[in-house]
ZAMARGU-4260 file (C-alpha; in steps of 0.2 Angstrom, whole numbers, plus 5000, padded with zeros to 4 digits):
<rodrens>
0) 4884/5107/5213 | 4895/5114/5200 | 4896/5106/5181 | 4914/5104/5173 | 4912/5107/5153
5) 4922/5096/5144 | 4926/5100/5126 | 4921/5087/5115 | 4937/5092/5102 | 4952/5089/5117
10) 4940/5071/5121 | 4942/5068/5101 | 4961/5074/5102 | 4966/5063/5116 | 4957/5049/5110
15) 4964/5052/5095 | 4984/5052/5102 | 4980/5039/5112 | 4978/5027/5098 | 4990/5034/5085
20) 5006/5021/5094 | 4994/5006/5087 | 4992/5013/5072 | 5010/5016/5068 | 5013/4998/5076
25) 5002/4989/5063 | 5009/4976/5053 | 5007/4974/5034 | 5013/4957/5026 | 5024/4959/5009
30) 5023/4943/4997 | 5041/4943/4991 | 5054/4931/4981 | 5069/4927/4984 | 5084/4916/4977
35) 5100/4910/4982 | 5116/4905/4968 | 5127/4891/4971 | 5117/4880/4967 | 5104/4892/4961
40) 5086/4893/4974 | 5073/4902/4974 | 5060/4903/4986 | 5043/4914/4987 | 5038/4920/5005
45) 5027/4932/5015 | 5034/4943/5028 | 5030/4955/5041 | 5033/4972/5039 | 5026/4989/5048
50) 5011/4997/5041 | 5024/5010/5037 | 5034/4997/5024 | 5019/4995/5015 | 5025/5000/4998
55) 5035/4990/4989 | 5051/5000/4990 | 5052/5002/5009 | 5045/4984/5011 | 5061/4980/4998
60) 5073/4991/5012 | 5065/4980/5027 | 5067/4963/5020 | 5087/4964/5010 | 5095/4962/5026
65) 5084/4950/5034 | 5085/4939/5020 | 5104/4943/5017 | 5107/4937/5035 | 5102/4918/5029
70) 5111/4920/5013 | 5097/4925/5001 | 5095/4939/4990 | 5078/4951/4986 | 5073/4947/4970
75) 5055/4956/4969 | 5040/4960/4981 | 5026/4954/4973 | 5014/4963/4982 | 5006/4963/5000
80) 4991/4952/5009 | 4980/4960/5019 | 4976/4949/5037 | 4960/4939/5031 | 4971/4932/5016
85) 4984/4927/5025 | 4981/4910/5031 | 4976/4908/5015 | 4995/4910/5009 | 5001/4898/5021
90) 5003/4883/5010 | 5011/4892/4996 | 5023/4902/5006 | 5027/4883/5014 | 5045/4885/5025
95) 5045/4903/5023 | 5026/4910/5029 | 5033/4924/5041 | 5049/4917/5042 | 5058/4934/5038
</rodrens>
């Protein structure tokens, strides 16, 4: 019977590679607010953003064009709720909970 030696450091590489598409997949929520003129609107939501967006500049880059689709314009990112205090946002966020 022959034994096969299996470094532990390629097992920890793989397993690390393996799970690095999840990581760069996670979401992040951005609290942001947002208003529209005309008769003036303003509205405070939370949004989906990569893991990646998860600074108030690149969060600001993700959300512009998904708000200016609708007709709104970025005012501020407020700052960024982690998944446990999300539903806890819900009401305030009303209409626009993970609308953009």
């Amino acid at each position: 019977m022959t034994h096969t030696y299996i470094n532990p450091r390629l097992i920890a590489a793989a397993l690390a590679l393996a799970l690095l598409p999840l990581s760069a997949n996670a979401a992040c929520y951005a609290e942001y607010k947002a208003k529209r003129d005309n008769p003036l609107k303003l509205h405070y939501g939370i949004a989906e953003v990569l893991d990646a967006q998860c600074d108030k500049s690149a969060a600001q880059a993700a959300l512009t064009p998904r708000l200016a689709a609708d007709g709104w314009v970025l005012l501020s990112v407020v700052g960024f709720v982690d998944e446990a205090a999300l539903q806890g946002k819900k009401e305030s966020a009303g209409a626009y909970f993970l609308r953009y």
